[in-house]
C-alpha positions as CSV (number, residue, x, y, z in Angstrom):
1,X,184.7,105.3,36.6
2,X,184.4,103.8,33.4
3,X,184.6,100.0,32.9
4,X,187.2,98.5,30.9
5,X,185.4,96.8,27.7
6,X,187.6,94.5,25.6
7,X,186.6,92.6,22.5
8,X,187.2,88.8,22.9
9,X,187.9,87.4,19.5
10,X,186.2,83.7,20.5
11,X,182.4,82.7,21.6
12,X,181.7,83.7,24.9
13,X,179.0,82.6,27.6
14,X,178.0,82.9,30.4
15,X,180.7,81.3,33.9
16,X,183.9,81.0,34.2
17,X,186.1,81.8,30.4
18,X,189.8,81.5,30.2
19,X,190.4,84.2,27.8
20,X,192.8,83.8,25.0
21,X,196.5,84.5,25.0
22,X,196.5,88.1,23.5
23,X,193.4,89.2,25.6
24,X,195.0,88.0,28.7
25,X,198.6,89.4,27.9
26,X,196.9,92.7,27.7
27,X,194.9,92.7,30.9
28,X,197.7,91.2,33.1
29,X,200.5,92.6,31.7
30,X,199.6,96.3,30.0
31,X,196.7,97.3,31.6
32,X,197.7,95.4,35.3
33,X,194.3,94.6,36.6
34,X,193.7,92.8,39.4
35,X,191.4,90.1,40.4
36,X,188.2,91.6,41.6
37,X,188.3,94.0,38.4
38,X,185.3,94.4,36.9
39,X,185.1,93.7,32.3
40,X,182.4,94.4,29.9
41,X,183.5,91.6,27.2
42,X,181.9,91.0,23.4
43,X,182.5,88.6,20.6
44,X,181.0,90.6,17.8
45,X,178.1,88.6,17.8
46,X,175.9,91.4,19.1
47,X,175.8,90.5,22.7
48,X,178.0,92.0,25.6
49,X,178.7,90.6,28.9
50,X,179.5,91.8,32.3
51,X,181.7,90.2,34.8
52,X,184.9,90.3,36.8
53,X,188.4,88.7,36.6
54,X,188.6,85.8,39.0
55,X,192.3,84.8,38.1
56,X,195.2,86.9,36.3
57,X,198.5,85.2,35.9
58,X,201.4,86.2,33.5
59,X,200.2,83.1,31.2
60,X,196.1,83.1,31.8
61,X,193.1,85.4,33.0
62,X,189.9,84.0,33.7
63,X,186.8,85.8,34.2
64,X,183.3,85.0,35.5
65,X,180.6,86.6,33.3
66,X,177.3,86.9,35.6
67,X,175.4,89.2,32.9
68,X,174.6,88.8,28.8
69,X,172.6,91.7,27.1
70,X,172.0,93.0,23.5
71,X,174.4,95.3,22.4
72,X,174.4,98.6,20.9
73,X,171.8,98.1,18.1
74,X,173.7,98.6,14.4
75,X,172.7,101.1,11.7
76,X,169.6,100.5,10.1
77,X,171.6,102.4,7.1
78,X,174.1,99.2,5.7
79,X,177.2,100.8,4.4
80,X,179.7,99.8,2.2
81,X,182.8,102.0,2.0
82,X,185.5,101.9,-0.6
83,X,188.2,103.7,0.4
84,X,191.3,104.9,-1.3
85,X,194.1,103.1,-0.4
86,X,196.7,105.2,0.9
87,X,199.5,105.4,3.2
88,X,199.7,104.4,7.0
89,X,198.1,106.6,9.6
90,X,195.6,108.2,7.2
91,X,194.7,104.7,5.8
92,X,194.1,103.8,9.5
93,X,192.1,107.3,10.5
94,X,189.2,106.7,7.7
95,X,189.4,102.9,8.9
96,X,188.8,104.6,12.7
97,X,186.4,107.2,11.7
98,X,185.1,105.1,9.6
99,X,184.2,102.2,12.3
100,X,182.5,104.5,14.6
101,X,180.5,106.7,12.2
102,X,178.8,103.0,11.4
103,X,180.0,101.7,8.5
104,X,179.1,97.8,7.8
105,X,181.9,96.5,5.6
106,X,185.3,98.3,4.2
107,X,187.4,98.1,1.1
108,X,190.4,99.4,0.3
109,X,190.3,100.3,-3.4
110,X,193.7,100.2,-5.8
111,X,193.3,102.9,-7.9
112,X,194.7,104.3,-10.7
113,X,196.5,107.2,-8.5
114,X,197.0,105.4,-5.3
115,X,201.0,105.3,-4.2
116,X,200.9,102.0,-2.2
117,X,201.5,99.0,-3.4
118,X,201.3,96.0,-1.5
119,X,202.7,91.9,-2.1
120,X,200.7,89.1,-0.8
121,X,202.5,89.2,2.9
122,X,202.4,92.6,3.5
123,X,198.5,92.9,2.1
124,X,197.8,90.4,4.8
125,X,200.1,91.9,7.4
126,X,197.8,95.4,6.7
127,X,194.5,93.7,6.8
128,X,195.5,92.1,10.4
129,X,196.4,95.5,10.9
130,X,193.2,97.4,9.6
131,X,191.2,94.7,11.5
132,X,193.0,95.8,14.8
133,X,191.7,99.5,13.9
134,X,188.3,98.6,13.6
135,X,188.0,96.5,17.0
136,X,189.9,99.4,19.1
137,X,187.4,101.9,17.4
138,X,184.7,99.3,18.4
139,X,186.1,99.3,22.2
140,X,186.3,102.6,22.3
141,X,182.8,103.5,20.7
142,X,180.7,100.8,21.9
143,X,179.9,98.8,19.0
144,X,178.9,95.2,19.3
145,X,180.0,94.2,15.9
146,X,183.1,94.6,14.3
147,X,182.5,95.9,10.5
148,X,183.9,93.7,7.4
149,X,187.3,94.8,6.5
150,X,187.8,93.2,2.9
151,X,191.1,92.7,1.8
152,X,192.4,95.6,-1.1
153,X,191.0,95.6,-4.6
154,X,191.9,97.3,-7.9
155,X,188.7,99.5,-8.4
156,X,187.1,97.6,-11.5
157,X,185.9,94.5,-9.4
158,X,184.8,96.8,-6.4
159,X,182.2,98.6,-8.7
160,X,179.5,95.7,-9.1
161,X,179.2,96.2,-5.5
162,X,175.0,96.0,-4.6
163,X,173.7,98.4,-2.9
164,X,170.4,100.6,-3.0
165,X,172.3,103.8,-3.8
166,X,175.9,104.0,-5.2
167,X,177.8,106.8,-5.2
168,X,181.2,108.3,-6.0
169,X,182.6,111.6,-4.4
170,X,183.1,114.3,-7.1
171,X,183.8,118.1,-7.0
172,X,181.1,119.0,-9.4
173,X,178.1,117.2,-9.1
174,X,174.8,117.4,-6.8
175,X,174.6,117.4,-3.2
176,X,173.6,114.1,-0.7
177,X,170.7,115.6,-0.1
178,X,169.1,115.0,-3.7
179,X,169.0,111.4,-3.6
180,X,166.3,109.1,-1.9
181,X,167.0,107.2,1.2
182,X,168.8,104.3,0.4
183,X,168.7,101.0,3.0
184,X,172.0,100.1,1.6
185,X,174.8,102.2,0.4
186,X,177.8,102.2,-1.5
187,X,180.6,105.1,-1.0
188,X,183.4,105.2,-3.3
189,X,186.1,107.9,-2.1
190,X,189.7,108.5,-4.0
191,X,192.7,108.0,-2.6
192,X,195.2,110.6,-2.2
193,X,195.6,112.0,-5.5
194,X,192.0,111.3,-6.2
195,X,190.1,109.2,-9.0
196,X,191.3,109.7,-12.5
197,X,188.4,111.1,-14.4
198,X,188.1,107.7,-16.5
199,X,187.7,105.8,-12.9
200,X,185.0,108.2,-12.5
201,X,183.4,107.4,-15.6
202,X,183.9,103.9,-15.0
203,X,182.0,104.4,-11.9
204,X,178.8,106.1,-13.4
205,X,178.6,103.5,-16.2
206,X,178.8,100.9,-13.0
207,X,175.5,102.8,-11.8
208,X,177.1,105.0,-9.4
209,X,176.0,108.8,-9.0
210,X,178.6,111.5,-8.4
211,X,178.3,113.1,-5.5
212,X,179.6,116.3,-3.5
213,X,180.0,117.7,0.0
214,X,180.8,120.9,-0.8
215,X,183.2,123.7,-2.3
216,X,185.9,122.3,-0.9
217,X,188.3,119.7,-1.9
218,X,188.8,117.5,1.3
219,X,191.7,115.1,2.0
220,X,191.2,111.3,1.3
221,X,191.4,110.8,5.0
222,X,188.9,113.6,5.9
223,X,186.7,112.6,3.1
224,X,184.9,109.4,4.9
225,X,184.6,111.2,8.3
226,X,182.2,113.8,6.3
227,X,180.5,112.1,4.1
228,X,179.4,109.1,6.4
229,X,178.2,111.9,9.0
230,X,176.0,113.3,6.2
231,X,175.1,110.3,5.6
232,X,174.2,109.0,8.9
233,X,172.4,112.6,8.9
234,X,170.1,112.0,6.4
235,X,169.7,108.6,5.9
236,X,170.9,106.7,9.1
237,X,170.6,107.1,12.5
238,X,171.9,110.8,13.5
């Protein structure tokens, strides 16, 4: 049977930790375990911890970690993915996929195209949100760190992002394959209706290289999921 691992967002040590208000609403009163039960906890510092639940009331759980280790190592392959911002659940599936094919930090990129807007409240309402994403992909996956989601930029100050290799998705240009192993990358990927040829000019003058998976046109949300596995294929740690 598979243990229940949960992301605790405070330090943790080793003895006795009274979890915080969230974490324990969702053990006691979602997930109904029982004292006895035994947790794998992390804090995204790297480390994970073993222990069991030694109280579980409606208002406070408390556990007993016996056991710290080194987590699941991180990509050697630092990746830096600007997504296309687009609408709800396929905003939150390249944000999924995106966690557990690796990915170091996120941005969500306002484009010329893109059909969301967002204020101040609701921008931070969708990065709370996004966060969320990436530590239940994290839970789920078995990452140890959760990966940098930045909060949404128009595409002009994404583009001075550094990395080793820059590149932008495109439907005619060269394959992954012909560039050199980066140790950092930067992926720029449209958003629904895709870059506007002048973004992708903008991109190349901001020393990115066009780039293409194939002859097909894939959806934004599809789009990450491919390209990072290529990635992590020829670069990373597939």
């Amino acid at each position: 049977m598979r243990m229940s691992r949960f992301f605790i967002d405070a330090p943790l040590a080793l003895g006795v930790v009274a979890l915080p208000e969230a974490s324990a609403h969702y053990i006691s009163r979602v997930l109904r375990l029982n004292q006895g039960a035994a947790v794998q906890l992390f804090d995204g510092s790297g480390m994970e911890f073993l222990g069991e639940l030694i109280e579980v009331g409606k208002r406070q759980v408390s556990v007993n970690l016996h056991e710290q280790f080194a987590g699941q190592p991180e990509p050697q392959l630092q990746i830096h993915l600007g997504q296309g911002l687009s609408r709800g659940e396929r905003m939150d599936w390249a944000i999924q996929k995106a966690t557990e094919l690796g990915v170091a930090q996120i941005t969500p990129i306002i484009s010329e195209r893109c059909e969301v807007r967002l204020n101040d409240e609701r921008a931070d309402k969708r990065l709370a949100h996004w966060r969320q994403v990436a530590i239940s992909a994290c839970e789920q996956c078995g990452r140890s760190v959760i990966p940098v989601i930045h909060a949404p930029r128009p595409l002009p100050q994404w583009l001075p992002v550094q990395a080793d290799l820059k590149l932008v998705l495109h439907p005619v240009a060269e394959p992954l394959s012909t560039h050199p192993s980066p140790g950092a990358l930067a992926f720029l990927i449209g958003p629904e209706g895709g870059l506007s040829e002048d973004e992708v000019k903008q991109a190349m003058q901001a020393g990115f290289h066009p780039a293409r998976l194939g002859p097909r046109v894939l959806r934004t949300e599809t789009a990450p999921v491919v390209a990072l596995s290529v990635a992590q294929q020829l670069w990373g740690d597939f």
